[in-house]
C-alpha positions in Angstrom: -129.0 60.4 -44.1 -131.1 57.8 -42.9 -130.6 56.5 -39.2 -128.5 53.2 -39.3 -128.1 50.8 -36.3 -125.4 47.8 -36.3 -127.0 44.0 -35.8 -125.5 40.7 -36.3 -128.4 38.5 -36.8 -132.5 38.5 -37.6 -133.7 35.2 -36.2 -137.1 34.5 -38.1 -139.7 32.4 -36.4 -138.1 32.3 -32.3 -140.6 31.1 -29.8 -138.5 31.7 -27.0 -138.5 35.5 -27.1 -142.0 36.8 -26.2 -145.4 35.5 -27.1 -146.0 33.9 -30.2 -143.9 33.3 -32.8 -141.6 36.3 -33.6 -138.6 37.5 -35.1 -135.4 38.6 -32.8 -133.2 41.0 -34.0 -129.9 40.9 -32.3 -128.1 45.0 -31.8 -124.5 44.5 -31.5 -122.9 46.1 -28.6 -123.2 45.7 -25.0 -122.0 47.1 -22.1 -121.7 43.6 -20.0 -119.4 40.9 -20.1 -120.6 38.2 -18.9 -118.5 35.3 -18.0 -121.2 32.9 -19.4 -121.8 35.0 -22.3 -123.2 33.1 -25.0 -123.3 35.8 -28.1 -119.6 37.1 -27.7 -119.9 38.0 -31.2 -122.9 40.6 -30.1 -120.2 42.3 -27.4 -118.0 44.6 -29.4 -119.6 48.1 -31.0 -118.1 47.4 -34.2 -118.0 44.6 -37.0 -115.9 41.8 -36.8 -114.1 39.0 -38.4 -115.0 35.3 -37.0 -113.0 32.2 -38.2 -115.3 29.1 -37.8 -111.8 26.8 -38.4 -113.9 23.2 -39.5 -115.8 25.1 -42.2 -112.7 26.0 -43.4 -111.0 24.0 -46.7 -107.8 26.1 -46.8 -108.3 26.8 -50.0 -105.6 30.3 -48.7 -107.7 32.7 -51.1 -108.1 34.7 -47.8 -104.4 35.4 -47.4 -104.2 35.8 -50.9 -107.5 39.2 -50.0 -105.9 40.2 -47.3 -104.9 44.0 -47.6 -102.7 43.9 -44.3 -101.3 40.5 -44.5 -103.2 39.9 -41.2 -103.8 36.0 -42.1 -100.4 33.8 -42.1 -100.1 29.9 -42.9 -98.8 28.0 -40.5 -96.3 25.1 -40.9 -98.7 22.4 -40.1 -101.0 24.4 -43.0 -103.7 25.8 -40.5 -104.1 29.6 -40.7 -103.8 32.0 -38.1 -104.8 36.0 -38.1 -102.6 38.4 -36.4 -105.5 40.4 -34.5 -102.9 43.6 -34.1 -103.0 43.9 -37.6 -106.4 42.7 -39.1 -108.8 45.7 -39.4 -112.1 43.8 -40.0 -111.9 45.1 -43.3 -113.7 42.1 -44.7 -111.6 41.3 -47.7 -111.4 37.8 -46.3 -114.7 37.3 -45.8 -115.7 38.1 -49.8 -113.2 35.4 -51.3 -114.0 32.1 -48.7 -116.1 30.1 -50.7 -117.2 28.3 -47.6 -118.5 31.4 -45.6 -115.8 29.7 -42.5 -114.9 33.6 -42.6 -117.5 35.8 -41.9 -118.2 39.4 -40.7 -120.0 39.9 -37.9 -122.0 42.7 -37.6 -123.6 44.7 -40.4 -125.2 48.7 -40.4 -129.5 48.9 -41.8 -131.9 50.8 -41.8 -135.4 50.4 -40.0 -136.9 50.1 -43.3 -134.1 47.4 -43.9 -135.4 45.7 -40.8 -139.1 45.9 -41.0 -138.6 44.4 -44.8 -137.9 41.3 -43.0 -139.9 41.3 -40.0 -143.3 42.2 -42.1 -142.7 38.3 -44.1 -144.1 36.8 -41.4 -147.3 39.0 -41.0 -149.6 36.0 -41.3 -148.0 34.3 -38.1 -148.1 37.1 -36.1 -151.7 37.7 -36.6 -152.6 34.2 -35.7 -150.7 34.0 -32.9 -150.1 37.0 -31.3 -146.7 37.3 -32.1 -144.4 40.5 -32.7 -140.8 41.8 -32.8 -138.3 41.5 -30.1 -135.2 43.2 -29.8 -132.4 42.0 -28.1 -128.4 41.3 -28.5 -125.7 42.2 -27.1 -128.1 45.4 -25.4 -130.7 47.5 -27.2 -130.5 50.2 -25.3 -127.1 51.0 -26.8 -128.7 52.5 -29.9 -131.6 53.9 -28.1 -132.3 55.7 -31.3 -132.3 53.4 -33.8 -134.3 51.1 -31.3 -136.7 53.7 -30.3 -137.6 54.2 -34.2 -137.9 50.7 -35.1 -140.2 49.8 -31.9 -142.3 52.7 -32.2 -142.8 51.9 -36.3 -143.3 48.4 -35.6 -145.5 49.0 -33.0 -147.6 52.0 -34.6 -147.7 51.3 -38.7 -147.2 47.4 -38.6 -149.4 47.3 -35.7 -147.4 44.8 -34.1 -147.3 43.4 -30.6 -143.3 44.4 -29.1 -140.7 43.0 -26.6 -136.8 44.0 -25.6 -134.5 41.7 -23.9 -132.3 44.2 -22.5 -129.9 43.8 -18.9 -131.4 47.6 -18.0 -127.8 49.2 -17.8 -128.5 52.5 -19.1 -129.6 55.8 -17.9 -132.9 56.2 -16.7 -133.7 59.0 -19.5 -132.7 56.2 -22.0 -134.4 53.5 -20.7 -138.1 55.2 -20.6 -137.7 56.7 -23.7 -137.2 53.0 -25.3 -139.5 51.2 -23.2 -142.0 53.4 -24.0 -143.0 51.5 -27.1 -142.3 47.6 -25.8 -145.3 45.4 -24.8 -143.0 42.9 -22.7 -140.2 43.5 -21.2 -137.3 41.0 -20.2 -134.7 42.1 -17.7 -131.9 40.4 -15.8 -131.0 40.2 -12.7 -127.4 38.0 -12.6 -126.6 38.4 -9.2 -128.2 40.7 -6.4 -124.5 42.1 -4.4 -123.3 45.0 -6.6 -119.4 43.4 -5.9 -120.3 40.3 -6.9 -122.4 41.7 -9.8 -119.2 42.8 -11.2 -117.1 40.3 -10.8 -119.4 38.1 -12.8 -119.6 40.9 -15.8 -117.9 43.6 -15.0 -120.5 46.7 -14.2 -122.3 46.6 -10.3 -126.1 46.4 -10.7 -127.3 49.4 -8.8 -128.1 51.1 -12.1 -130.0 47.9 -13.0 -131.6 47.7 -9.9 -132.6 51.3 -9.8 -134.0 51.2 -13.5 -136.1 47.6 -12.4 -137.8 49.3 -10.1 -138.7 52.6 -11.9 -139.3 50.5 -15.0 -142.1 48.7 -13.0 -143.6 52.0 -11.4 -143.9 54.0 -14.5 -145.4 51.2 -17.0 -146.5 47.9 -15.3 -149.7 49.7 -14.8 -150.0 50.4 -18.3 -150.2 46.5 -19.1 -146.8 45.8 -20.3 -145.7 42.5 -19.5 -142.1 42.3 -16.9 -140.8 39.1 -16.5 -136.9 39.2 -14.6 -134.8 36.6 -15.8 -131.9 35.0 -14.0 -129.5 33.1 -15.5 -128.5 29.9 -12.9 -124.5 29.7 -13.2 -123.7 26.9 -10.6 -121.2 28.2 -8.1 -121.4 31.3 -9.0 -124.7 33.0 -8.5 -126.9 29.7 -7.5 -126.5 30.1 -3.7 -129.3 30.2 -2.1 -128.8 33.6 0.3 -128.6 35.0 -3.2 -131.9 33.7 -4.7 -133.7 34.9 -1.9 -132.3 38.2 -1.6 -133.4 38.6 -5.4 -137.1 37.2 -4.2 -137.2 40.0 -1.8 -136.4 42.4 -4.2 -139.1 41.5 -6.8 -141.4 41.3 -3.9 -140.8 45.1 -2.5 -141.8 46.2 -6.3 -145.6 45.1 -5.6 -145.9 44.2 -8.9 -147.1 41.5 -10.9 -143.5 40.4 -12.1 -142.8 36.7 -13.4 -139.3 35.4 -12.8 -137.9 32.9 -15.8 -135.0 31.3 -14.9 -132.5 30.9 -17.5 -130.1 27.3 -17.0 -126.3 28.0 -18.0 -125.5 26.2 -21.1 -122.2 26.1 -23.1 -123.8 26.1 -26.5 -121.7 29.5 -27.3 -118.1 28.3 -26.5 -117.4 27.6 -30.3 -117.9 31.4 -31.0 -115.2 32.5 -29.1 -112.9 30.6 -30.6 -113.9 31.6 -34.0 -113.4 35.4 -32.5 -109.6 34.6 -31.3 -111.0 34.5 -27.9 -110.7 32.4 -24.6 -113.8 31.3 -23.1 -114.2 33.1 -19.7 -115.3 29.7 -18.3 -113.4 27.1 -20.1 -110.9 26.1 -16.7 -113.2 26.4 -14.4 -115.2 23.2 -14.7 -118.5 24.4 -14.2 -121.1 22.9 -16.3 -125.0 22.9 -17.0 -127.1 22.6 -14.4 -129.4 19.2 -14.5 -133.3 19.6 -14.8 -133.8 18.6 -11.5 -131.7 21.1 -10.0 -133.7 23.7 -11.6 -136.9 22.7 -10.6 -135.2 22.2 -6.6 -134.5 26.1 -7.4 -138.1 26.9 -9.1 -140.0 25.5 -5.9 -137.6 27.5 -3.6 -138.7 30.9 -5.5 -142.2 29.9 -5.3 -142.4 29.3 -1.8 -141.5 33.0 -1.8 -145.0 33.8 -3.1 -143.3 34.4 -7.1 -144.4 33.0 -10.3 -141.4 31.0 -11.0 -140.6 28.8 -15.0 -137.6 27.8 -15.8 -135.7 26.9 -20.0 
């Protein structure tokens, strides 16, 4: 059989991902939780139902396909699924004529995969561009990642990247990096405790794969840029910045620091997975351009090469 990993999304034509233009391919599966998380639909192993509620025309063909009689019709005439007994079996999903009812996360091949990513062959070439993988985590199919980057990267000739929050094993981790050209990694918050408050794992994996990451292959030419997402009141202190600055600067490598400004653009996801939004009571909200540049001049006076989206 051939080897199968689970995505839920090929995003054609991303400039935000790597150099050039490129095509992102999202693995399902991650071993985070992120309070800010904006892919919720990339968190679970496993496909899954989403109900996107104002796509919906409740025509009740769904409840009609449902197998478990997971999807009930309330008295006001909205519908509501009964998560205890819906099995993500899909049924649902093949009878809504207005896709409100999707599933989330499908199993291909790396031939299924490259299919898509070699349409846009031309653009690459002109523009250096490539394949990124990212998610939910990569390195949580470290095979099927390993064998698309190293095909990409070997018969398709193309330039590679990973966005990936580096909690793994470090036998994992190498093998995969291995074939990437750029690497994006995360840093959320430098206090292990507070690490996992804020996603539930401590980052001294992270932190110890960071630092042999940069060892083994900076000085092969890959590209390392650490992103950190700005959550205000949560990981924007100051004492926290800096104790990340010092951290980049003990690796003695030329590492470029992005920092990522928290947005609520995913909020509507979690509600189409039967989900509470980690941060829906807690009134924090985007951070303003300004602020971000106040925190971009603060990194740079720490000698960093410091851009902020």
């Amino acid at each position: 059989m051939k080897l199968k990993g689970l995505i839920f999304d090929i995003q054609r034509f991303s400039v935000h991902d790597g150099p050039g233009i490129r095509t992102l391919v999202f693995f399902k599966g991650c071993p985070l939780r992120c309070l800010w998380c904006c892919n919720p639909e990339g968190q679970n192993p496993w496909p899954e139902i989403a109900y996107f509620e104002k796509e919906c025309i409740k025509c009740y063909r769904c409840v009609a396909a449902c197998p478990n009689n997971a999807i009930i019709i309330e008295p006001d005439g909205s519908l509501r699924t009964l998560k205890e007994r819906c099995t993500n079996c899909g049924s649902c999903t093949k009878v809504c004529p207005t896709n409100a009812r999707r599933l989330i996360g499908k199993w291909v091949t790396v031939d299924e995969v490259l299919k898509v990513v070699s349409k846009d062959m031309v653009f690459y070439r002109r523009g250096g561009g490539g394949l990124t993988l990212g998610g939910g985590e990569p390195l949580m199919q470290p095979e099927f990642a390993r064998e698309l980057l190293q095909r990409a990267k070997y018969e398709y000739g193309l330039h590679t990247a990973i966005e990936t929050s580096m909690y793994s094993s470090p036998e994992v981790m190498l093998e995969v990096l291995k074939y990437v050209d750029f690497i994006f990694a995360d840093i959320k918050h430098i206090d292990p405790e507070s690490h996992k408050k804020l996603t539930g794992v401590d980052n001294r994996v992270i932190l110890n794969n960071i630092r042999l990451c940069v060892e083994r292959f900076v000085s092969e030419g890959k590209e390392f840029v650490i992103r950190v997402p700005i959550i205000p009141t949560l990981n924007d202190q100051k004492e926290n910045l800096l104790s990340i600055a010092n951290f980049l600067k003990s690796l003695k490598a030329d590492v470029k620091v992005e920092l990522l400004a928290y947005h609520e653009l995913g909020k509507f996801k979690y509600k189409a997975l039967s989900r509470e939004y980690p941060l829906e009571r807690t009134g924090i909200k985007p951070p303003s351009k300004e602020y971000m540049q106040i925190l971009k001049e603060t990194l740079e006076k720490e000698g960093l090469q410091v851009y902020y989206s």
